[in-house]
Structure formats: structure tokens, C-alpha cells
N, C-alpha and C positions, 0 to 999 in steps of 0.2 A: 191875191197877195202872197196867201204861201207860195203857190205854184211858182210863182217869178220870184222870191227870195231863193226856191231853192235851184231856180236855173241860174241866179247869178251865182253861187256856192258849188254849184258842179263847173261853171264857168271855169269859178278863178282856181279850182283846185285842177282842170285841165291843162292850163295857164301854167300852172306853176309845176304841176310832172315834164309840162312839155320844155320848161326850162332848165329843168335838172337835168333833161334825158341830153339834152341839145349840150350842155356843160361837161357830163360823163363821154357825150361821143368825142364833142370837138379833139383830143389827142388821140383817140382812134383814128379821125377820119384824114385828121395833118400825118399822123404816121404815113397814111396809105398813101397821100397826096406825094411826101415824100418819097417816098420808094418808088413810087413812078417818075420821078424827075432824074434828068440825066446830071452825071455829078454835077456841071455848069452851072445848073442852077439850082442846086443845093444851098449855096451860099449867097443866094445872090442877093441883092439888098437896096432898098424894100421887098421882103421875100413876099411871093406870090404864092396864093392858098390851089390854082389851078394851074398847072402846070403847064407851059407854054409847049413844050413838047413831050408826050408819052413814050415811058420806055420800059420795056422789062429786062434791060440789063443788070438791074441790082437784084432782081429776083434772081437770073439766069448765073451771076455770081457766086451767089449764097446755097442754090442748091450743088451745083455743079464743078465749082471751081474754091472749095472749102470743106470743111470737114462737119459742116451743121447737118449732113444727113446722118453722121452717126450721132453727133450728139439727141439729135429728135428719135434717132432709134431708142437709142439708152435712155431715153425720157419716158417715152413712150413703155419699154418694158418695165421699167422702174412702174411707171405709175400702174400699169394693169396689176402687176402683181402685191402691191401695196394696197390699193384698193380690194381688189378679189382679198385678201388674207386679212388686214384690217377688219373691215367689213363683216367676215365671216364671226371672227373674234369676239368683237364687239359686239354681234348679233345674239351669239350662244350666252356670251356672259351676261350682258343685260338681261335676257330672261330667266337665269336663274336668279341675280337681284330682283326683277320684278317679279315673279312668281312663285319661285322658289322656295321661300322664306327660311332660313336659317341664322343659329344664334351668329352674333355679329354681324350681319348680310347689311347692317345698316352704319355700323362703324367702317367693315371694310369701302364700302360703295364712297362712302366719302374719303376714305383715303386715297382710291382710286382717282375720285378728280381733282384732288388735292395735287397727285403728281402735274397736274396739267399748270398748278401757280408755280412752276419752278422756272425761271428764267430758262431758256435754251443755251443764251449764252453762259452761263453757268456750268452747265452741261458738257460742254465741247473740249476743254482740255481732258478733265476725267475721262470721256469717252476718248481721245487722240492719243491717249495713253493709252488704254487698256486694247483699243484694238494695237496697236503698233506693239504689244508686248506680247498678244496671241495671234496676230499674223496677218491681219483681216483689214487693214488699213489698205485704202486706196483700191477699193472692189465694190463691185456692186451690192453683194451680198450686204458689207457694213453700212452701206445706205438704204438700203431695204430694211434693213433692223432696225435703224433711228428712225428711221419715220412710219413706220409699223408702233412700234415702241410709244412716240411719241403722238400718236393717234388714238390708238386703241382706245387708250380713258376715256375721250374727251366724246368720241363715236358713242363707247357704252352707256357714257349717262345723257345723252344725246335717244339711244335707241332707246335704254326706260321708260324715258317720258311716253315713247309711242306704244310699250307693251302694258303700263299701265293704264292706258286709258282703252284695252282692252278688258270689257266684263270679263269677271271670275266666273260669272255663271256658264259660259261659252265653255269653258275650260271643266267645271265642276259637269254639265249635261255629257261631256266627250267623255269624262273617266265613269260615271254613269254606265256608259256604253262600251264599257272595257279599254277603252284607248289607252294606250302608253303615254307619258310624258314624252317620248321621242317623237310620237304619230302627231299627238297635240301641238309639239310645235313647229313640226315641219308641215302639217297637213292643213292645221287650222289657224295659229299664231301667224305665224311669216307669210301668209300669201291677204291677210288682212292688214299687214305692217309692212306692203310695200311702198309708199309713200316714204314712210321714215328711213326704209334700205335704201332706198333713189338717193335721197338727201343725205344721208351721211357717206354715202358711194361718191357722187359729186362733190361733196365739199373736202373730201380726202384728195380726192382727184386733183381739187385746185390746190390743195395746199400743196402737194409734193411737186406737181407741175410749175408753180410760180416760185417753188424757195431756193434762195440763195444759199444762207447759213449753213445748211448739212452739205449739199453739192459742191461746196468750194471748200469744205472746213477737211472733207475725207475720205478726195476725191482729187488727184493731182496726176493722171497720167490724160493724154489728151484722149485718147480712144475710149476712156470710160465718164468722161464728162457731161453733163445734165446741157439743156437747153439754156438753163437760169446761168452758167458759168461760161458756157461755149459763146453767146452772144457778146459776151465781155473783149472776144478775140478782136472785134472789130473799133474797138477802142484801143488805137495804141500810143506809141509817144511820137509818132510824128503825126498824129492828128485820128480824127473820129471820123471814119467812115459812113456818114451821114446816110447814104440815101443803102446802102447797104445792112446797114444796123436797123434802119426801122424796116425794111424786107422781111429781115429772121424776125424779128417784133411782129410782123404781119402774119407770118408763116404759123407763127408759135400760136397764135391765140385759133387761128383756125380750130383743129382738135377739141378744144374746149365747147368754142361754140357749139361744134358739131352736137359733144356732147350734152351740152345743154339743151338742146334742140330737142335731142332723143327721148332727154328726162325730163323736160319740163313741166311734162301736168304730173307727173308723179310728186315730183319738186316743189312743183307749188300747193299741190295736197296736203303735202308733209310738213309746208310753211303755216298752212291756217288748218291744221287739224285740232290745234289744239282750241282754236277758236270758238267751236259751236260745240255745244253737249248735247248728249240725247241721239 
């Protein structure tokens, strides 16, 4: 009787991921459907989920005959160096909050993600002034700094969680043995806290890869445009380029995947670490 209460409970909970997964895909998968259809029957109506005839002409568009390979460039270096610099930040600081201990370490650490409840929209005119006043408006560079800026917090008390649930004892046996605070945390801290690096590297990743706000707010020349603002070109006023907008759509998430792919037991280590003690 247990044994069959609990095969119908893995059942229905099978059941029911396999109907979330099926509901998360479904606009992936009509994206892709779309982008393979020739424009003809983009609109056609009853729209059909399988396309009557296959084409890579909207692909063959969007890379070749438009400017989306710079923008996937400028995306693309945006996000590496955002990540790599974030990351780093957020790594050194966290360990001195978690380790470190100094007076106020516990006031500042909450100020720190305090800055993370400020609206962004809040944000963007003060910041549209001030770069437009020292010169830095409409560059890569002032995109890299809001979103460096606007990470770094939320990364640091994100990577505490993982440095403190690293024993002190690990730490107190290494200075024991003369180690440095530098040796400690480069040789023995961060290569037990990669889990936590994967997961705040990736989720940095997605945020600056997917945002609109920053990319469109201080950023206006076409050659230095993001993925999230250069896709917008195919919406115009005489209509939406359907089967070529979900192409770039298609192309964009690529990368991600990839990188998901890369990280993902790291990723998911770092999701349930905090789950099990001992």
C-alpha cells in the first residue's frame, strides 16, 4: 500500500513538471516554428504550429542583411566583461563580510543590499544626467558601469550565503599552517565556492543579456546597441516583421543556452547547497 501511494505521488508530480515544462516551452518552440516559415504564412489564418514550407530566409536576413551581428557583438562583450568584473567584486567582498569580521561589517553588508530595493527606474534620469554632464553617455563603458554597479550587491550577499556555510575550522587549521589570508582564499575558499561563482556568473549573465532599461535608456547610437534594443528595429510603423523578429529571438537565446549547458551542475549545486548540512 505504501509502495503504490508513493508511485501514484511520483506519478502525479511527473504529471505536473511535465506540464509546466510543455507550457514554459510552448513560445520557444512557436517562436522557432515561426522563423522557419516564409513571410506567406506568417499571417495566415488559422495559423498553423507546423509549417507548411521550411525556410531559412529569416535567419539568412537577420544575420546577413541587418546590423544584429553587431549588436550580438556588443552584447556579447558587454556581458563577458560584466560578468568576469561583477563576479570578481562580489567574490573578494563577500569574503571579507563573511570572514573577515569588522566593526560595522554587519550594518554595512545590509546597506549593501539595501541598494538592490531601489527601483532602477528611479535611477535612470540621475544617472542620464550625470553621465551626459562627464561625457560618458551613449558608450559602452556607461553600460558596463550600471550594470556592474547594479549587480555587484545583490552577487555579494548572494556569495556570503556560500562563504559562510564554509567551516571556520578549514580556515583557522590553514592559518595554523602559516597561510595568508590571500593563500586562504584563493587556494582553499574559491575552489570549494565554485558552485556559488557558476551561479552568480550565470545569473549576472542573464540579467545584462535580457535588459532592456539600461540598453535603451544610455545607449542611442546604432553601432553600440544591445541585443534587447537592436531586436526592437524589426518592429516598425509599417508593421512587425514577424517571422524575422522571432529569428533574432531564436539566435539570442542560443548563447545562454550554451551557457547554461556549460554550468549547469555547477548551477545546480549552488541551487541546493544550502539544502543539506553536515
Amino acid at each position: 500500500m505504501h509502495n503504490r501511494s508513493r508511485l501514484v505521488k511520483r506519478t502525479f508530480t511527473y504529471i505536473v513538471v511535465a506540464v509546466c515544462a510543455m507550457v514554459a516551452l510552448f513560445p520557444i518552440i512557436w517562436a522557432l516554428s515561426t522563423s522557419l516559415k516564409p513571410e506567406s504564412q506568417v499571417l495566415q489564418y488559422p495559423p498553423k504550429f507546423i509549417p507548411e514550407t521550411f525556410t531559412l530566409e529569416n535567419f539568412r536576413m537577420v544575420l546577413f542583411q541587418s546590423n544584429y551581428s553587431v549588436y550580438f557583438r556588443n552584447t556579447i562583450m558587454i556581458t563577458l566583461i560584466v560578468m568576469l568584473i561583477a563576479t570578481v567584486m562580489a567574490s573578494h567582498a563577500a569574503y571579507a563580510f563573511s570572514k573577515l569580521k569588522f566593526r560595522g561589517s554587519d550594518v554595512l553588508m545590509f546597506v549593501v543590499l539595501m541598494t538592490t530595493m531601489i527601483p532602477a527606474v528611479a535611477e535612470i534620469t540621475p544617472l542620464y544626467i550625470m553621465f551626459v554632464k562627464i561625457g560618458i553617455y551613449d558608450t559602452r563603458f556607461a553600460l558596463g558601469l550600471v550594470y556592474i554597479a547594479w549587480r555587484a550587491p545583490i552577487m555579494t550577499w548572494l556569495m556570503k550565503g556560500f562563504f559562510d556555510q564554509i567551516p571556520s575550522e578549514i580556515s583557522d587549521a590553514a592559518k595554523v599552517d602559516g597561510a595568508s589570508q590571500a593563500q586562504i582564499f584563493y587556494q582553499i575558499v574559491l575552489p570549494l565556492s565554485k558552485p556559488g561563482i557558476a551561479s552568480i556568473a550565470l545569473l549576472s549573465a542573464v540579467f545584462v543579456w535580457n535588459d532592456y532599461l539600461v540598453s535603451s535608456s544610455f545607449v542611442s547610437d546604432e553601432d553600440k546597441r544591445m541585443l534587447s534594443t537592436g531586436i526592437y528595429t524589426y518592429v516598425t510603423s509599417y508593421g512587425v516583421y514577424w517571422g524575422q523578429l522571432m529569428a533574432a529571438v531564436v539566435i539570442a537565446m542560443v548563447p545562454l543556452i550554451i551557457l547554461f549547458v556549460c554550468l549547469q551542475k555547477q548551477f545546480v549545486a549552488g541551487l541546493t547547497s544550502g539544502a543539506v548540512k553536515g
